[in-house]
N, C-alpha and C positions, 0 to 999 in steps of 0.2 A: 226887166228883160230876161228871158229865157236863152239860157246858152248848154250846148254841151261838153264834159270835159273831155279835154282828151287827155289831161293827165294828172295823178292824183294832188289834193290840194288841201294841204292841211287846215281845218277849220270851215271847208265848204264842199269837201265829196269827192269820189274816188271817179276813177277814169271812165268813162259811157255813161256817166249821171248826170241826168238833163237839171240844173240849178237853176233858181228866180235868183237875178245879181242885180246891184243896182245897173244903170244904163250908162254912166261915167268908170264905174268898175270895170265891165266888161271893155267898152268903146278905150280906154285908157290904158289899161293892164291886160285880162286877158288878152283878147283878140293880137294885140301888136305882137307879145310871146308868144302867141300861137300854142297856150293853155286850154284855149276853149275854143269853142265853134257856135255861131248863130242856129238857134234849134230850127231848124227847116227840115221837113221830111227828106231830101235829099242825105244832107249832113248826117242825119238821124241813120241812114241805113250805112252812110261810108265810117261812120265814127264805130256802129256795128262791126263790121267788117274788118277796122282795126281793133278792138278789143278781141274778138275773137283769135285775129293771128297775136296780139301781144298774149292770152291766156296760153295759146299752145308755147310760143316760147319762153313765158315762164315756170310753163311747167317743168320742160325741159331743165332750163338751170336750176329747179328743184331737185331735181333727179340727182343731176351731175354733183352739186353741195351735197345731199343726201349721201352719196360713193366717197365723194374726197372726205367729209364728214368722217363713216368708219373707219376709212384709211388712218388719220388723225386720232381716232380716241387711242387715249393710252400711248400716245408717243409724248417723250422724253427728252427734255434739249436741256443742255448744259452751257449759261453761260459764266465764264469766270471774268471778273472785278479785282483792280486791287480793293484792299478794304483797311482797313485801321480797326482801331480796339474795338471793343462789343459787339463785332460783326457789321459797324457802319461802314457801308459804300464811301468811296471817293467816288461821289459821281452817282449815277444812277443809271438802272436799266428801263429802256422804253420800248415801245413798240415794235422803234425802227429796229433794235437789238434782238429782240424776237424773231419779227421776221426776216434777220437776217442769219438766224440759227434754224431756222425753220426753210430757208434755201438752202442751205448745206446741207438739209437732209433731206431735199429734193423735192420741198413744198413751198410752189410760187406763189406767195398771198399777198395780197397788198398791205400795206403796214396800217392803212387806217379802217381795216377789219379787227384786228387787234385791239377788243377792247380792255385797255389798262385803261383803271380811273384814273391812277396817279402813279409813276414811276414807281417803281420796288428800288427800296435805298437799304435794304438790311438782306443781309446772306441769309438763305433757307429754301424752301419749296415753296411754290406758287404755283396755285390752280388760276391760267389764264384763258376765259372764253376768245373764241375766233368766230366772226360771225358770220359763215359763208356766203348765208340767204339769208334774207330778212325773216325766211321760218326758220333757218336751218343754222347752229351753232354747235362747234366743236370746242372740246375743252383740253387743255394740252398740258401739261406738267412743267413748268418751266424752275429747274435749277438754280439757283445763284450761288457759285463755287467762289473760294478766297484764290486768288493767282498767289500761284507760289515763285 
């Protein structure tokens, strides 16, 4: 069965790509999520139609990641931790810590843009990517100071 997507699908095609699915995949999963659309030439020009206004608005929030992006390089946030001998954390710094020194300095980001593999548990500097757009990432210096 031929279907088109209307949204991208990892492992079967990105959004305005008319896919062969089987006919229980489509009838079962897509179509009830409203993933995809039965390929009719109708469908074919309205699913057009929206790709073309989803490209302009994503260009836009390109743009916008782009600006906030330079705003962020080279910024600087300082969090402090108690910490114990060898510069080990009590505790640990995460995302959600990040981004809430990165609001006090008047950038509202979501904290699970913030990509930490794994919490920072030892005092030093850390280079933390921020992922604005899925093109577009920023990389921010993040501190870890001993509270005095």
């Amino acid at each position: 069965m031929e279907v088109i997507l209307r949204e991208d699908i990892e492992k079967l095609g990105s959004r305005g790509e008319v896919v062969k699915v089987a006919p229980g995949y489509a009838r079962n999963f897509l179509l009830p999520k409203r993933l995809a659309v039965a390929a009719t030439e109708s469908n074919k020009k309205i699913v057009e139609q929206e790709r073309q206004a989803h490209l302009r608005k994503e260009a836009k929030l390109k743009n916008e990641a782009e600006d906030l992006s330079k705003l962020m390089t080279g910024i600087t946030v300082t969090i402090t931790q108690k910490a114990g001998e060898n510069d080990q954390l009590f505790g640990s710094v995460t995302a959600k810590d990040v981004t809430e020194a990165l609001t006090a300095k008047n950038f509202t980001i979501d904290r699970r843009k913030v990509q930490l593999d794994e919490p920072i548990r030892q005092l030093g500097e850390y280079k933390v990517p921020v992922r604005l757009h899925k093109d577009v990432t920023a990389e921010v210096t993040v501190v870890v100071a001993k509270e005095e």
